[in-house]
C-alpha positions in Angstrom: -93.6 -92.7 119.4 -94.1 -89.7 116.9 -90.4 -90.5 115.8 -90.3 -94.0 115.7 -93.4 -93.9 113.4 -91.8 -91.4 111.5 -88.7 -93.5 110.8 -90.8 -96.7 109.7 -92.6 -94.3 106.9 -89.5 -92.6 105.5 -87.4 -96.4 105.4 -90.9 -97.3 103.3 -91.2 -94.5 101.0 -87.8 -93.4 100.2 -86.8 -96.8 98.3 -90.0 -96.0 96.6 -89.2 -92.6 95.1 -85.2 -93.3 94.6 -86.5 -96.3 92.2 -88.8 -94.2 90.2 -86.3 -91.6 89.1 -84.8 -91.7 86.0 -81.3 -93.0 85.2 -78.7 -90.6 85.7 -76.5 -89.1 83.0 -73.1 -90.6 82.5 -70.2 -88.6 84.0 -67.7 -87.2 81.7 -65.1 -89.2 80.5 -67.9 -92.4 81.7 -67.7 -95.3 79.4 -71.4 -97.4 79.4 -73.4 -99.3 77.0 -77.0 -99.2 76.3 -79.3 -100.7 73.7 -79.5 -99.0 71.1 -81.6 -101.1 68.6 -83.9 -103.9 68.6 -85.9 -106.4 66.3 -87.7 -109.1 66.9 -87.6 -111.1 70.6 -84.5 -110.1 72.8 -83.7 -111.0 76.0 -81.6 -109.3 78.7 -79.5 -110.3 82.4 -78.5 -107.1 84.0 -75.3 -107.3 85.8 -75.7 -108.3 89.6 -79.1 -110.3 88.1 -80.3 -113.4 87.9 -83.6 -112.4 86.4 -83.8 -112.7 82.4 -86.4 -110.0 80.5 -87.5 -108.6 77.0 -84.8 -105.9 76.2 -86.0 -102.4 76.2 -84.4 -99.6 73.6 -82.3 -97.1 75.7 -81.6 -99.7 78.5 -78.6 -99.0 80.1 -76.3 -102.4 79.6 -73.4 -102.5 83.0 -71.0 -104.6 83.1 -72.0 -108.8 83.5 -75.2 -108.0 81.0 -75.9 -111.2 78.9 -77.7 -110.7 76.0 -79.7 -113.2 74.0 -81.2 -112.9 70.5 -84.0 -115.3 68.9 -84.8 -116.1 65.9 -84.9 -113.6 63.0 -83.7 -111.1 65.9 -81.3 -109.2 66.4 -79.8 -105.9 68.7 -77.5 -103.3 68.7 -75.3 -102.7 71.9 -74.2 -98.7 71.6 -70.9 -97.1 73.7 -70.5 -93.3 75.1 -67.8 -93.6 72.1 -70.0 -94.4 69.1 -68.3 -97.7 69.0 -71.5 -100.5 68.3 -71.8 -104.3 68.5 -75.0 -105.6 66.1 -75.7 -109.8 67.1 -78.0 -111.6 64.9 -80.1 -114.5 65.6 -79.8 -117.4 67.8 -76.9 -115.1 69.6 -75.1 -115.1 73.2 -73.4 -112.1 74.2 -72.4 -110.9 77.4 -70.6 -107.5 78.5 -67.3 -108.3 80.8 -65.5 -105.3 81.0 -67.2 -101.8 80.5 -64.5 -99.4 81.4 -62.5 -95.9 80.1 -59.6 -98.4 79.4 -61.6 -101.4 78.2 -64.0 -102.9 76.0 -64.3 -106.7 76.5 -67.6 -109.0 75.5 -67.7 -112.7 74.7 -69.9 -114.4 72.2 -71.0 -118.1 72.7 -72.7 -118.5 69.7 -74.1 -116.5 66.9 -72.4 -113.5 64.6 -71.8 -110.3 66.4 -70.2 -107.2 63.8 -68.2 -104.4 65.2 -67.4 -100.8 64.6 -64.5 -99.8 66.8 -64.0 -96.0 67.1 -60.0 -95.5 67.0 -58.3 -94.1 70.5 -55.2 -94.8 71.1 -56.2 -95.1 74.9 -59.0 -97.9 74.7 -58.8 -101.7 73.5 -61.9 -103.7 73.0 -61.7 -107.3 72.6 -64.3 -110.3 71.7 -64.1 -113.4 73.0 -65.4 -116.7 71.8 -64.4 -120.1 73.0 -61.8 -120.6 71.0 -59.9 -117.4 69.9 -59.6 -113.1 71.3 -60.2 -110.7 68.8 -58.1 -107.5 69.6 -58.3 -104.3 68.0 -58.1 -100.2 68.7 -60.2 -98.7 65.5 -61.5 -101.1 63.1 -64.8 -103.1 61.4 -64.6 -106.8 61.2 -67.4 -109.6 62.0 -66.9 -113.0 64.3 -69.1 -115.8 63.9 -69.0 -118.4 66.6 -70.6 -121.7 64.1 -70.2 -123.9 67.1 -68.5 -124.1 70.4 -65.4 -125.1 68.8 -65.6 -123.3 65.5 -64.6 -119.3 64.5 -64.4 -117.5 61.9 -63.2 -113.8 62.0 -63.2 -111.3 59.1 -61.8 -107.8 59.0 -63.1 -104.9 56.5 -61.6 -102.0 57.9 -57.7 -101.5 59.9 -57.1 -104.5 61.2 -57.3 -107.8 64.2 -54.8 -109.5 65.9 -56.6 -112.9 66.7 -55.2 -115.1 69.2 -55.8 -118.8 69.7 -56.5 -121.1 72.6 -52.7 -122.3 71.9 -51.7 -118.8 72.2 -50.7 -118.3 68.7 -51.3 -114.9 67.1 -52.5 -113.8 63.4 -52.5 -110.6 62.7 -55.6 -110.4 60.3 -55.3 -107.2 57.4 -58.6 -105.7 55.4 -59.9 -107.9 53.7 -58.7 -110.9 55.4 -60.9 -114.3 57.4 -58.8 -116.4 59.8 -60.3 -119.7 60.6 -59.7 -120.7 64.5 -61.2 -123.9 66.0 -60.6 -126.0 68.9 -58.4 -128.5 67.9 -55.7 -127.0 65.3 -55.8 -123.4 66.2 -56.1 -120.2 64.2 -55.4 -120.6 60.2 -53.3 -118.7 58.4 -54.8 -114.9 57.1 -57.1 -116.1 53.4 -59.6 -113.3 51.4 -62.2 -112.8 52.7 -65.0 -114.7 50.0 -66.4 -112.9 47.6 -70.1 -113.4 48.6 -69.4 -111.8 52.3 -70.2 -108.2 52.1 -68.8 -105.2 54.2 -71.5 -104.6 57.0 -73.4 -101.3 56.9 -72.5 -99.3 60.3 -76.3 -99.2 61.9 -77.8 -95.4 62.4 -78.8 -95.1 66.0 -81.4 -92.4 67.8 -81.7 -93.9 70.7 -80.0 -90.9 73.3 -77.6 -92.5 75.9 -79.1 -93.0 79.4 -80.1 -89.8 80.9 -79.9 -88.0 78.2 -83.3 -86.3 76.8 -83.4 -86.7 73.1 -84.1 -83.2 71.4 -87.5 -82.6 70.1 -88.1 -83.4 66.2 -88.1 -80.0 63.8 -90.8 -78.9 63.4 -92.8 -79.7 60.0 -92.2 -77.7 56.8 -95.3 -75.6 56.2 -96.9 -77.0 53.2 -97.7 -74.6 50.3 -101.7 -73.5 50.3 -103.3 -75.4 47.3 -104.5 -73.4 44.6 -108.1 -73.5 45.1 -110.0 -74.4 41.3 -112.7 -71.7 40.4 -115.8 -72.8 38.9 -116.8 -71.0 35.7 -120.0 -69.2 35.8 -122.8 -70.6 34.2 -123.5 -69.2 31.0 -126.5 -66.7 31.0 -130.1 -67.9 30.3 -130.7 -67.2 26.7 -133.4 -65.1 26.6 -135.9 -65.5 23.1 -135.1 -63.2 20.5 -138.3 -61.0 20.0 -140.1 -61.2 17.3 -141.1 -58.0 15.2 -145.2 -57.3 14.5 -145.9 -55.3 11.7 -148.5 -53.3 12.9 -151.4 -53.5 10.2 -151.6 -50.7 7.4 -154.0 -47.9 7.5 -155.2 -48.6 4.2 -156.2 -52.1 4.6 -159.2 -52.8 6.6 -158.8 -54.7 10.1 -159.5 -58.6 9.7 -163.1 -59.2 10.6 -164.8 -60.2 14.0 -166.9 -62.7 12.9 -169.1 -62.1 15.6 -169.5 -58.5 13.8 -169.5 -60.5 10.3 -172.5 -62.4 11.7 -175.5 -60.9 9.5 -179.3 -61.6 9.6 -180.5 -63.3 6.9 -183.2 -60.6 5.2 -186.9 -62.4 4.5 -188.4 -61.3 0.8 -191.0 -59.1 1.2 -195.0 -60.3 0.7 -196.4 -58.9 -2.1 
């Protein structure tokens, strides 16, 4: 009885405990993706879920996550190589291949831009619904305007982008190819003038398991000279005024109760 009872608690409280530790760090070599910035409302699907909720920075992203973006929101989606996906608003993303090998995600609608750390052993690719984007080491940007409208521009190396026809344009720095449903990819065209190179996001979110390292300390701040106060200026003190003391010679002034003298009567004859 002892040990069945004993085997009901351990089946209860182990789940328990293995859900409450933290995520493990990624194995060498591992390649994962996390979220690595957020604004505004995001939401997530893990992989293996069917459960959509608010995005959380450091979230570890496997493969099957779908990612959506409101408006005036946005996210960054981080790899374990420094390679980093920023969607904007009104955006659907999802991760489909998370792998050493292979980066592949899929955009249904929205802008996603892309810096691609160069290894000549990993491909990543975005998909939309009309077109593949594949590079090795580059920065370029893909806005999906509609279901059946792409447009792709590359600022850095370069993109082969392949149509639903299977026709290929290899897109150079600098470049925009046009794809849409019902003619295909356009031929490579400048990129206009008014579209600007995207800034490459800082992230300081740590991976997954991986405890961020305390801030440095704060620079002591220099003492503040302290302003004296001047003393007060002394109180003056009256200048004292000399007496002459009276002359010898000359008779003291009179006390006129001294001066005060009895009137003398004449005499009767």
């Amino acid at each position: 009885m002892k040990l069945f009872l004993y085997s009901i608690i351990l089946s209860v409280v182990l789940p328990v405990t293995n859900a409450a530790q933290p995520a493990a760090a990624p194995a060498p070599g591992a390649m994962i993706a996390y979220m690595g910035g957020l604004t505004g409302s995001v939401q997530v699907q893990l992989g293996g879920s069917d459960i959509w909720s608010l995005a959380k920075l450091g979230q570890q992203l496997p493969r099957g996550t779908q990612i959506k973006t409101e408006d005036r929101s946005s996210c960054i989606v981080v790899f374990s190589d420094q390679s980093k996906v920023r969607l904007g608003a009104r955006a659907a993303f999802k991760l489909e291949e998370v792998s050493p090998s292979k980066v592949s995600v899929f955009i249904g609608l929205g802008k996603l831009e892309v810096w691609v750390k160069k290894l000549a052993t990993r491909s990543f690719q975005a998909r939309n619904p009309v077109s593949v984007a594949s590079v090795r080491g580059t920065i370029f940007a893909m806005d999906v305007l509609s279901p059946t409208s792409v447009t792709v521009d590359c600022f850095e190396g370069s993109v082969a982008v392949q149509d639903n026809f299977g026709n290929t344009s290899s897109v150079a720095q600098g470049q925009r190819v046009e794809a849409n449903a019902t003619t295909g990819a356009s031929a490579p065209a400048p990129v206009p003038v008014n579209v600007a190179r995207p800034v490459e996001p800082t992230v300081t979110v740590p991976p997954p398991g991986v405890i961020a390292p305390p801030p440095p300390p704060a620079a002591a701040k220099p003492p503040v000279p302290q302003q004296t106060q001047a003393a007060p200026p002394p109180d003056e003190v009256p200048a004292e005024t000399e007496t002459t003391a009276p002359s010898q010679d000359q008779p003291p002034p009179p006390n006129p109760q001294q001066e005060t003298t009895t009137p003398v009567s004449p005499s009767a004859p």
